[in-house]
N, C-alpha and C positions, 0 to 999 in steps of 0.2 A: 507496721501499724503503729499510729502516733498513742502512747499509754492514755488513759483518762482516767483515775486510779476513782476518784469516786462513782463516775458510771459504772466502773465495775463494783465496787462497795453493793450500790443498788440492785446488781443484775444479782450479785450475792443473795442478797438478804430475800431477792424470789424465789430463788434454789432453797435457801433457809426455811423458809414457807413451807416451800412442797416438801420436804424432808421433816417438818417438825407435824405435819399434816397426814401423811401417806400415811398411818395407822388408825386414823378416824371411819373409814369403810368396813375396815375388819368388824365394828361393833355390828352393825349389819349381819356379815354373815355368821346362819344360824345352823346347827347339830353337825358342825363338822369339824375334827379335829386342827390342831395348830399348822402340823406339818399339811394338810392338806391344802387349808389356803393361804398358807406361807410359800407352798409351790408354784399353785396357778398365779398369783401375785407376780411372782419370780420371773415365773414366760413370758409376761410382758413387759416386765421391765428390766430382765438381764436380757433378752434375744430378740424380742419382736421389735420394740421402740429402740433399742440401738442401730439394730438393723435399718428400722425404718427411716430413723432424723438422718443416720447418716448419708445413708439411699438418697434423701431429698436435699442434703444437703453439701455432699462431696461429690464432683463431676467425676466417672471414673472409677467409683470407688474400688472394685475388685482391682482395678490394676493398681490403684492405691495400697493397696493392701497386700500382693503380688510382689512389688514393687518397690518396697521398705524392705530394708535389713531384717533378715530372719530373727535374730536373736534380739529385734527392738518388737516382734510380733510374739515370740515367746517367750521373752523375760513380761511383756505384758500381762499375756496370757494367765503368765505363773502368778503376778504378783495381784490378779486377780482373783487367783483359785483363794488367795491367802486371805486377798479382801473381803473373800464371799463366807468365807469362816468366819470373819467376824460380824459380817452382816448378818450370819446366820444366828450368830450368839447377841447379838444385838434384839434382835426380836423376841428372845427368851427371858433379855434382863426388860422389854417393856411387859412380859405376864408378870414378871417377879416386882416389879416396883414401881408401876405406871408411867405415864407418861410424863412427867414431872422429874423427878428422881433418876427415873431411865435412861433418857438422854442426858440430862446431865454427867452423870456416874462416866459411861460413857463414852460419851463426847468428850469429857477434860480429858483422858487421857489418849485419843484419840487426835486430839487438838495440838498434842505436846509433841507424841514424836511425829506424828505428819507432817509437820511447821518444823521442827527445830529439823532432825535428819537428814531432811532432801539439799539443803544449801553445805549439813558439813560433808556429806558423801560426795559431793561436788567440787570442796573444796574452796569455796569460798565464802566459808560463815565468818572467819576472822577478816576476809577483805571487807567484807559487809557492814562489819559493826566498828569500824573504821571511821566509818563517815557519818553525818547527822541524820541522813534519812535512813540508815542502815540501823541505829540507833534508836529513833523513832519509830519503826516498826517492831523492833525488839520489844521495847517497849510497851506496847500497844498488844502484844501477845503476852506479856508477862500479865498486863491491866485483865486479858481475857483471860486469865488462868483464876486471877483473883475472885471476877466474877463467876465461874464455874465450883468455886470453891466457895464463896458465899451461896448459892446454890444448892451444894452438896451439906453443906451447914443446914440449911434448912431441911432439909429432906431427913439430918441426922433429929432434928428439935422432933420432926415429925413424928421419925418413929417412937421419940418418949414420950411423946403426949398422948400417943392412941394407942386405946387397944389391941390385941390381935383381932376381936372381933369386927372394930371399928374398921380396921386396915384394911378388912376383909368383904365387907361390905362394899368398899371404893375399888378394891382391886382385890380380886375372889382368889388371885392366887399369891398372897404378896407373901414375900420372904426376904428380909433384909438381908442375912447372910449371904445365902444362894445365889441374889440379886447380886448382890456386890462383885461376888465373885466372878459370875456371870458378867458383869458388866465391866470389868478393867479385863477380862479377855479379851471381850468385845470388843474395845476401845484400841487394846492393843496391836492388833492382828486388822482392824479397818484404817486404819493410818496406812496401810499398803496399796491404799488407792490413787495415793500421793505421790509413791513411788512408781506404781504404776503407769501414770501420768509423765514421770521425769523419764521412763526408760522408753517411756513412748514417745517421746520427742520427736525422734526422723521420722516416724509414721506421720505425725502432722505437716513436718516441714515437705515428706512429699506430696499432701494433699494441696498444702498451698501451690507448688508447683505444679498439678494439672488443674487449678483453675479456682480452688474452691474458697470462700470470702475467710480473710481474719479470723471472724470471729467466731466462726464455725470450725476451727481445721483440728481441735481437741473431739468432735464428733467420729472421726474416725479412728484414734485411740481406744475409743469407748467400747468398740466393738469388741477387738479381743479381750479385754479388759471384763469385760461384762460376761463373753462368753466362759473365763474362767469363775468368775463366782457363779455363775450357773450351774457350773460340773459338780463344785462340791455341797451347793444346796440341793441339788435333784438326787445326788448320791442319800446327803442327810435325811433327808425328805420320806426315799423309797424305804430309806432301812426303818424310820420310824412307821411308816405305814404296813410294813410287814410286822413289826414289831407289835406296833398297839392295835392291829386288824380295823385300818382307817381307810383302805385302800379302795373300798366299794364308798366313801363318801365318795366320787369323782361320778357314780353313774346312779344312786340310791335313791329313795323320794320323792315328793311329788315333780313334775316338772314348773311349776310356779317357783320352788325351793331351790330347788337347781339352778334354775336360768338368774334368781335372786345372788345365789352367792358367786356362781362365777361373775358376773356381775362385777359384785362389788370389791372381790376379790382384785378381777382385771383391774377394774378403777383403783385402786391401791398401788398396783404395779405400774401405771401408767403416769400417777401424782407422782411414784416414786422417781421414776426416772427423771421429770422435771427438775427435780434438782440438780444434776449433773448436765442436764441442757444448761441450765441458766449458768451453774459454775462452769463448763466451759467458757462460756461467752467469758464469763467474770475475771477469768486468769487470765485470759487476751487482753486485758483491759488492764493491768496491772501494771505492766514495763518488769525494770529488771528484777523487782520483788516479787514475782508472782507466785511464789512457793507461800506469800502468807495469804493464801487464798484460804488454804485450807482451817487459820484460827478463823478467818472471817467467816466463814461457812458453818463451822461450829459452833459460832458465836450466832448467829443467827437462827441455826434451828434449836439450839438451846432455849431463848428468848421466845421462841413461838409454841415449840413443846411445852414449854412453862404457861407461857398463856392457855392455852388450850387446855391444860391439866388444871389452873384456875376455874376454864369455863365448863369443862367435866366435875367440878366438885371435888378432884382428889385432894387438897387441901382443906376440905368439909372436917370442922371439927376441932382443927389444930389453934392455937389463941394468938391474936392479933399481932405478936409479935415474931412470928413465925411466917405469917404471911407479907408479914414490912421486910424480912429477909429475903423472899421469893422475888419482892418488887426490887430491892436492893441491887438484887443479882442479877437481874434482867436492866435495871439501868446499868449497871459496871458495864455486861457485855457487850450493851448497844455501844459506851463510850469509846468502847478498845478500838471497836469496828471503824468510827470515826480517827482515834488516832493512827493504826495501822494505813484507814485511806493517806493521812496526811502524811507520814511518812513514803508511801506511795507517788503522791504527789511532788514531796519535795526530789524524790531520786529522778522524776520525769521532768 
């Protein structure tokens, strides 16, 4: 497949979208605990929609899947379950710190070892930065680090200009510590989606081989991939619903209520997955750098989560110069994402 490094830039920055978006339904649903529509969420977008895009879109697929080197389906598997840890922790740093702050926190370190890791475990970070487009994408991830970090600066301005009350008000559960905390776990432990991706390699290259297009052949990766962060959010999920006695929201209330939150919950799970459709497609598009998918992707749901945290008001309050750092930071990321493409370009 011939690279087209900013098609894929684009096909990014839609994954971006749905990735900086997939928590806007939850506002919707209403009297049910975190763990319960963090779950139903889950069903449809770690097992039904992997299942499904890949069904429609890999000729074959169980003998696909059959048919790949076992230890390329259960190193998957594994570096899924790791992934889903921090997907899971991720959702806790957006109660802790909105949607703003959250992904950012994050995402930068999410962004660092996904991107830097997968090309030294390979072996060839030093042949990379050898040459000028190797250089250029180094680059261009270093730019997005800055912008996650100007980001993260505002989010710190944030917390000293507002109250706890005020904080409180915008995000009813905010906790800077906790959050934080929360959030460079999260960051660290979801960067295994990337690895997951690179040890799932022959799985794609035999999808290509019974039939199935370019730019789809990362669609059947996803499956076991997906099905390991399910094992260990259904596990977190059940133990919190035993725990905090949330286990009767799934069948409780009126049925208007009901059929409302699984609802919107699904819809969550299904925006969610669109991102990993789009960034497959995005890293077929890449050529020999397609390991810097993973700043682009970060760099773009950063940039949309930030908007969106503008158009929810969680920035309500904070003084003008505070929100000139929010806009700062969302320009830096957009620029990385263009240099990272052009270095793309130039290695194609």
């Amino acid at each position: 497949m011939n690279p087209s490094p900013f098609l894929g830039v684009f096909l990014h920055s839609v994954g971006g979208f749905a990735a900086g978006s997939f928590y806007i339904p939850f506002r919707k649903v209403r009297q049910w605990a975190w763990e319960s529509y963090w779950l139903i969420q889950g069903v449809l977008a770690w097992m039904i929609m992997p299942w499904a895009i890949a069904w429609l879109t890999t000729p074959h697929l169980l003998t696909v899947l059959s048919s790949s080197p076992p230890s390329s389906v259960w190193l998957a598997f594994l570096f899924g379950a790791l992934w889903g840890i921090g997907g899971l922790t991720f959702g806790l740093s957006m109660r802790y710190l909105g949607m703003s702050l959250g992904y950012a926190m994050a995402l930068g370190f999410c962004a660092v070892f996904g991107t830097i890791i997968p090309p030294i475990f390979e072996g060839r970070f030093m042949q990379m930065i050898a040459t000028n487009s190797g250089r250029t994408v180094m680059l261009g991830v270093i730019v997005c680090l800055v912008g996650i970090a100007v980001c993260g600066l505002a989010g710190i301005h944030k917390e000293r200009e507002l109250s706890d009350a005020e904080k409180r008000s915008i995000i009813q559960e905010f906790d800077l510590t906790k959050g934080f905390l929360v959030a460079t776990f999260a960051g660290v432990m979801s960067a295994c989606m990337a690895f997951g991706l690179a040890v799932g390699a022959p799985i794609a290259h035999m999808a290509l081989k019974t039939g199935a297009d370019g730019v789809y052949q990362n669609n059947s990766v996803f499956v076991p991939i997906m099905a390991g962060g399910f094992l260990t959010n259904l596990i977190w999920c059940a133990i919190l619903n035993i725990k905090n006695r949330s286990a009767g929201d799934y069948i409780t209330g009126s049925g208007g209520q009901l059929a409302s939150n699984y609802f919107f919950a699904g819809l969550a799970g299904v925006i969610w997955y669109g991102q990993f459709f789009f960034y497959g497609m995005g890293t077929t598009k890449l050529g020999r750098y397609n390991f810097s998918s993973w700043s682009i992707h970060m760099a773009f749901i950063i940039v949309f989560s930030n908007l969106w945290g503008l158009f929810f008001h969680e920035w309500k309050g904070v003084k003008p110069v505070t929100k000139r750092l929010v806009w700062a930071g969302i320009g830096v990321l957009i620029f990385s994402t263009i240099v990272i493409g052009f270095g793309n370009f130039l290695a194609a």
